[in-house]
LUMTOR-95886 format. One record per residue (C-alpha): x, y, z; residue in three letters. Coordinates in steps of 0.2 Angstrom, whole numbers, padded with zeros to 4 digits, always signed. Layout:
N
XYZala
...
***
This chain:
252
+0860+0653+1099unk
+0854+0636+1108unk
+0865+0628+1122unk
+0858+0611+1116unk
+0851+0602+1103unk
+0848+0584+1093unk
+0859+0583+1079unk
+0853+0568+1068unk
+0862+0561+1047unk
+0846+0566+1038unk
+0833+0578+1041unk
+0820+0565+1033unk
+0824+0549+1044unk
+0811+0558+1058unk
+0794+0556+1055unk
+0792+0571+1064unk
+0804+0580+1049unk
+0798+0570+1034unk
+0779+0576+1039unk
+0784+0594+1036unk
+0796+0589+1018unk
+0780+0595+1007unk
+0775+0611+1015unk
+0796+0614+1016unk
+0795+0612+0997unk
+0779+0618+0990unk
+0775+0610+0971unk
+0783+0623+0958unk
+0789+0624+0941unk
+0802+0608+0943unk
+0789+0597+0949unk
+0776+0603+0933unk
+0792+0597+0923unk
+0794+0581+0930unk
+0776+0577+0930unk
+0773+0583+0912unk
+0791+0568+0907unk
+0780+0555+0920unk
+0764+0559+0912unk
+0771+0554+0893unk
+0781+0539+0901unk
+0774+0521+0901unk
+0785+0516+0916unk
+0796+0527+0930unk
+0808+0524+0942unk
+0810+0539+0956unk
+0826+0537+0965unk
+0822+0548+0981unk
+0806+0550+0980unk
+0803+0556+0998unk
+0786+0558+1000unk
+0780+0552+0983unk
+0770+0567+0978unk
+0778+0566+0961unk
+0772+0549+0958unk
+0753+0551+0969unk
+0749+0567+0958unk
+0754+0556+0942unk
+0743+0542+0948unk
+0729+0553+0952unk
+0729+0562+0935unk
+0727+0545+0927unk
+0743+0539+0926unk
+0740+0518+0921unk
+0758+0512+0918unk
+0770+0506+0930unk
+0775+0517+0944unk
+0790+0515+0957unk
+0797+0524+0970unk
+0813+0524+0979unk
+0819+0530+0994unk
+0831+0526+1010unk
+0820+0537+1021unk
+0806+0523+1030unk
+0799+0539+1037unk
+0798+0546+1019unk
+0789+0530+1011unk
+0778+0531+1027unk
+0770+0548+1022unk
+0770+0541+1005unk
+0762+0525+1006unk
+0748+0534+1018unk
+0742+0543+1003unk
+0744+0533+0987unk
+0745+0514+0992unk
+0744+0512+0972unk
+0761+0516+0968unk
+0777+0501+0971unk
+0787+0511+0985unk
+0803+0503+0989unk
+0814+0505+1002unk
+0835+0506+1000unk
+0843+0516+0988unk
+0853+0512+0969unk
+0867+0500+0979unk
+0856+0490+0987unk
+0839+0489+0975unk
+0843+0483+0957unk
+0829+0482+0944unk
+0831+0471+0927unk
+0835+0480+0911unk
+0823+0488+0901unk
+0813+0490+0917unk
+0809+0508+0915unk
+0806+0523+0900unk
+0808+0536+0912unk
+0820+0538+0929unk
+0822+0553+0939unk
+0830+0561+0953unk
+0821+0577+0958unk
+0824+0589+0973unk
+0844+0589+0970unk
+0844+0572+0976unk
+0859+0567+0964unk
+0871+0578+0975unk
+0868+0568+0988unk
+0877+0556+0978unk
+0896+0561+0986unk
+0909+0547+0984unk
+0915+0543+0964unk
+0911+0525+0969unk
+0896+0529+0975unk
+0891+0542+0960unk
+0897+0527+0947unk
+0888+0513+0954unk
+0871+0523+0956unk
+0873+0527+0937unk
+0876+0512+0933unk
+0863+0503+0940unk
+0851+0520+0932unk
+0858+0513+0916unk
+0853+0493+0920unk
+0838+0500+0925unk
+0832+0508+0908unk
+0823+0505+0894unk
+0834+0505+0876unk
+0825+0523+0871unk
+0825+0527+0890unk
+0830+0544+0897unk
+0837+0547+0915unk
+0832+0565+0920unk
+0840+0575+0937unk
+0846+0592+0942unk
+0858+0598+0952unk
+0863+0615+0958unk
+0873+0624+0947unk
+0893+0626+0953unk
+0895+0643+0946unk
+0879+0651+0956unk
+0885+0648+0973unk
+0868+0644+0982unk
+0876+0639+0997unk
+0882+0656+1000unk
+0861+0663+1004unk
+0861+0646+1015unk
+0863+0660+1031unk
+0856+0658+1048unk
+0844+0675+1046unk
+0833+0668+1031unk
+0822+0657+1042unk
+0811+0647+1037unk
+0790+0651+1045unk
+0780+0633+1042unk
+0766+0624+1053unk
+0767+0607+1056unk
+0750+0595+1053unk
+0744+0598+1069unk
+0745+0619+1069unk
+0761+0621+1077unk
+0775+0634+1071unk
+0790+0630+1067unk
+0806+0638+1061unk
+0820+0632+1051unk
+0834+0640+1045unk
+0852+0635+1037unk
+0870+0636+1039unk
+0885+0632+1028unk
+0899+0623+1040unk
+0916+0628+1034unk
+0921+0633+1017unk
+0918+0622+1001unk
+0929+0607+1002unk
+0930+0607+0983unk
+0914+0601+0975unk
+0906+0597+0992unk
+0898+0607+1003unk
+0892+0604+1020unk
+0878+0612+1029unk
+0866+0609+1044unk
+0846+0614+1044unk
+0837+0618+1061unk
+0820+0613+1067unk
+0814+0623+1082unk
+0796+0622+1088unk
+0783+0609+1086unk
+0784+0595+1097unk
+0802+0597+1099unk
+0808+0601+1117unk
+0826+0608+1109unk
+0830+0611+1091unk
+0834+0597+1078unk
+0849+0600+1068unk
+0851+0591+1053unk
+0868+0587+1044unk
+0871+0587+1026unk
+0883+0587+1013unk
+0880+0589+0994unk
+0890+0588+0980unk
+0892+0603+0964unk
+0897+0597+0950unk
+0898+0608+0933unk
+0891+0603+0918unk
+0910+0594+0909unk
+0910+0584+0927unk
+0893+0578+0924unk
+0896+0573+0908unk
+0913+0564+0913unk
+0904+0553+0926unk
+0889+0551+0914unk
+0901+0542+0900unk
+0910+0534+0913unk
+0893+0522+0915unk
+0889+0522+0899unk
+0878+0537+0898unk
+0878+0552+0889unk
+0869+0569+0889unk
+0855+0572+0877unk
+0848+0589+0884unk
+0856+0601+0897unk
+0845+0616+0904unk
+0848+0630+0915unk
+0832+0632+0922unk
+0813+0625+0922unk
+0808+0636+0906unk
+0821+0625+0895unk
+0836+0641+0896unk
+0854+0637+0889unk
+0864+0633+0905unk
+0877+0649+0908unk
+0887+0653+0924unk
+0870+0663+0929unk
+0860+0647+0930unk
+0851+0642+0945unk
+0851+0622+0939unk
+0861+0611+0927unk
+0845+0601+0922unk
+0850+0584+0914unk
+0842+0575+0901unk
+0853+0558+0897unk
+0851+0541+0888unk
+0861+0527+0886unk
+0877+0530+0874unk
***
């Protein structure tokens, strides 16, 4: 389709890209769960907070406890910190960032960040430093995309993607799976074209799909353990129909 373009790791390490993340991912039922667990929580942690939206519309509806967010994007924490200064954003990501234990009542990871988590060392040290990180009677809540649904295979080229960036300008974005599953990974790009961009932006991805007896292997294997499991944002039984495998884990 293009004869050139900028291929960059991460979609959201542009400011350019990370100024478009919101109206990519309008507020909908997953963020009224979170924000209903952040609202009855004295203190959260969000690991991959991106823009911080989760943790700004918590503060703004009267949200007085502690309130941190964490993200490896700088452009990210930029967009974030320009609209709620009152919120503890920090930069890095589980390996790098450690908090004391009992720290927080409430750690999330919203937007399917978890699957970004692709390397078992990786995936054990992040849980384990989630499990450092929480209070005795604290709960660790993420989703990821369930295995059984295949969702990569409607990531197509045709379904594009019509936003406007914050100055009026059109831009389209669209996916494309690379290749076939390698496994539980699955590797993607996502394509920017318009806006201020003289060629498209091709991003990179690869995410992890792990079924619901995977999750809660890797989950004991830090001393975790599941306490809820959902297949959707209305609380449904997870089947092999279910969009998302919703976790809801404490320590074991």
């Amino acid at each position: 389709m293009w004869h050139t373009a900028a291929v960059v790791d991460h979609s959201y390490a542009d400011l350019s890209l990370a100024a478009l993340y919101d109206s990519l991912n309008p507020w909908g039922p997953g963020d009224d769960f979170y924000l209903d667990l952040v609202m009855a929580a004295g203190s959260v942690l969000d690991v991959g907070c991106g823009t911080g939206r989760l943790l700004r519309r918590a503060r703004g509806e009267g949200h007085g406890g502690r309130l941190a967010g964490l993200d490896p994007a700088a452009a990210m924490l930029v967009q974030a910190r320009r609209e709620e200064p009152a919120v503890e954003w920090v930069l890095g990501d589980l390996r790098s960032r450690r908090w004391d234990a009992d720290d927080f009542d409430l750690v999330v990871m919203t937007g399917h960040a978890f699957q970004e988590l692709l390397g078992d060392e990786e995936l054990g040290a992040a849980l384990a430093a989630v499990r450092s990180a929480l209070s005795a009677t604290g709960r660790f809540v993420f989703e990821t995309r369930n295995p059984d649904a295949r969702a990569w295979e409607g990531w197509t080229p045709d379904r594009v993607r019509h936003l406007t960036d914050p100055v009026g300008r059109a831009v389209r974005v669209w996916h494309e799976v690379q290749g076939a599953p390698s496994g539980e990974r699955v590797t993607f790009t996502e394509t920017y074209e318009g806006g201020a961009w003289a060629q498209p932006q091709v991003c990179r991805s690869t995410l992890r799909f792990l079924g619901t007896d995977a999750l809660a292997a890797r989950l004991a294997g830090a001393g975790l353990e599941v306490a809820e499991q959902y297949g959707d944002w209305a609380r449904g039984p997870v089947t092999s129909k279910s969009p998302e495998i919703i976790t809801v884990a404490r320590r074991a």
